[in-house]
Structure formats: C-alpha cells, structure tokens
C-alpha positions in Angstrom: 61.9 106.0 35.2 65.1 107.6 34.1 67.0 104.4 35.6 65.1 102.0 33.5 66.2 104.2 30.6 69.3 104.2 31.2 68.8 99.9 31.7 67.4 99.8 28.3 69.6 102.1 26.5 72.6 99.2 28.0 70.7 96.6 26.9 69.7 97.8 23.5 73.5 98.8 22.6 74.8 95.3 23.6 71.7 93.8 21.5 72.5 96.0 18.5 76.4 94.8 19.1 75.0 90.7 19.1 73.2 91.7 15.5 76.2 92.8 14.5 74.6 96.6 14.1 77.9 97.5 15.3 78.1 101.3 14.4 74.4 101.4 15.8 76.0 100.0 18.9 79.1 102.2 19.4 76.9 105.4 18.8 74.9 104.6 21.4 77.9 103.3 24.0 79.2 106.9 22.9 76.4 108.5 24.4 75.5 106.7 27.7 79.1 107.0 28.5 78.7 110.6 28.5 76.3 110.2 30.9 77.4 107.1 32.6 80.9 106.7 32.6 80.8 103.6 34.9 78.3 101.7 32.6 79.0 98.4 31.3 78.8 99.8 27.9 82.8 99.5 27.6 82.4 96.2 27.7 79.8 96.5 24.9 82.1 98.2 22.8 85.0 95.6 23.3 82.4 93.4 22.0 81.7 95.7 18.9 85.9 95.8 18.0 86.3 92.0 18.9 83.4 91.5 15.9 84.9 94.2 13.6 88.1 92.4 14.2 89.7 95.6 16.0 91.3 93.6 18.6 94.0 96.3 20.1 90.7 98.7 20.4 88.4 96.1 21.9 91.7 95.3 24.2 91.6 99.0 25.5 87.9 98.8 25.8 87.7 96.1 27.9 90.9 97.9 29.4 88.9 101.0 30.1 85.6 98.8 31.5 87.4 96.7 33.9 89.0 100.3 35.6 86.1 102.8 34.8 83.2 100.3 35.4 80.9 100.8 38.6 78.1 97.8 37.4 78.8 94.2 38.1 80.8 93.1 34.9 82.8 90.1 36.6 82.2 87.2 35.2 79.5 87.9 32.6 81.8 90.1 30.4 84.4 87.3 29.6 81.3 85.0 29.5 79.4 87.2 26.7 82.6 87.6 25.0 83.3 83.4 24.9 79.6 83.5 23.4 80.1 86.0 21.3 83.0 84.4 19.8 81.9 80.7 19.5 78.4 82.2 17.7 80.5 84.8 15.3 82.8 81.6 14.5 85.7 83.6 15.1 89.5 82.1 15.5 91.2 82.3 18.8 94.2 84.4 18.8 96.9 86.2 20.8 95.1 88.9 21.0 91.6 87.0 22.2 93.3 85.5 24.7 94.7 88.5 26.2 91.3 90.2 26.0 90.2 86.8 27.6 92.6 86.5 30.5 92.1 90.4 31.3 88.4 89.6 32.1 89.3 86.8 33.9 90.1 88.9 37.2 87.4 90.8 38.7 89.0 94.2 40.3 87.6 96.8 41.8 87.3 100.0 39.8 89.7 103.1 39.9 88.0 105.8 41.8 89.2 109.3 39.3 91.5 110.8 41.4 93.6 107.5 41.4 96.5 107.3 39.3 95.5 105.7 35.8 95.8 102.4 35.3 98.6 103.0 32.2 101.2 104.6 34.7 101.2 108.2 32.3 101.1 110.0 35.9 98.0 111.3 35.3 95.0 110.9 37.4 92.8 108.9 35.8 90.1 111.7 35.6 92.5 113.3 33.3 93.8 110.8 31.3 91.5 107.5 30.3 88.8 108.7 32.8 87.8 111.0 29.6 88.4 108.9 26.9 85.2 107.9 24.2 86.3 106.0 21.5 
C-alpha cells in the first residue's frame, strides 16, 4: 500500500505541474523527496521552473534528477518536457535546449558517496545529494 502511495503522490505532483498548479506541485515534489530522494519528482520540478519560466532552476533540477534519480526517467523526461513545451506554447531558447540536450543521455545515477556531479569535492551526499529547492 505504501508503494502505490508513494506512485500516486508522483503522479499527482506531475499532474498538478501539467495544470499549471505549479506551487501545488513543488510542495509536494518538496515532500516525496524527503522521502524519496531518487524519485522522478526532480524531473517534475524542472517541469514546474520550465512553465514559470525559471530556466537556470529547472536546468539544476533536471541536473539533480538525471544524478539523484533511481526510477526510469530516460527517455520520457525529455519527452514530457517537448510536450510540455509545444502545449504551454512556449519559445525555444538557449536555455531549453540545454535542458533538452541534458535529457537526451540516459546515465546512470550517482550512488552518494560518489563525488558530486559539480566537481565542489564533495561527496554528493554532502553536497546536491541534500539539496530541496
């Protein structure tokens, strides 16, 4: 039971980021990642920045989700993100496209006693590993 909770918690923050509920949708993104930190939900709240038109937050969002993220996101999240632009008519920019060919990869993700993915020295337990936005 607890699984399909956590399954409809996912789903219900990435449907509250499509209505364009966004702050609905980054609360709740807020609070499975406290339990989940390898949940898709960084990927939700990439989409949530790319519609507020926050693009260097959804940039380290999607940053964060492609490193922290344990679920299958390869190639759905730069799928959902093409939809999502092409239905919220927004313009393609620099910044899109970098968010775009960032999700065009699938990698593996960091394991937290890794270094982190933004060179600090840190492990990445102790540096973006803990990062909410």
């Amino acid at each position: 039971m607890k699984k399909y909770d956590e399954k409809f918690k996912v789903d219900l923050a990435y449907a509250y980021a499509l209505n364009g509920e966004y702050k609905k949708s980054i609360d709740l993104c807020n609070e499975i990642s406290e339990d989940d930190f390898g949940s898709v939900v960084h990927m939700t709240r990439g989409l949530v920045y790319v519609g507020l038109g926050e693009f260097d937050l959804a940039f380290q969002a999607y940053e964060l989700g492609i490193h922290a993220c344990m679920h299958k996101w390869f190639p759905v999240a730069k799928e959902n993100l093409e939809i999502f632009i092409q239905e919220k008519n927004i313009d393609i920019n620099e910044n899109l496209n970098n968010i775009l060919f960032l999700l065009s990869k699938e990698r593996k993700p960091l394991k937290r006693k890794n270094s982190c993915y933004c060179n600090s020295g840190k492990k990445f337990k102790n540096c973006h590993g803990t990062l909410i936005f």
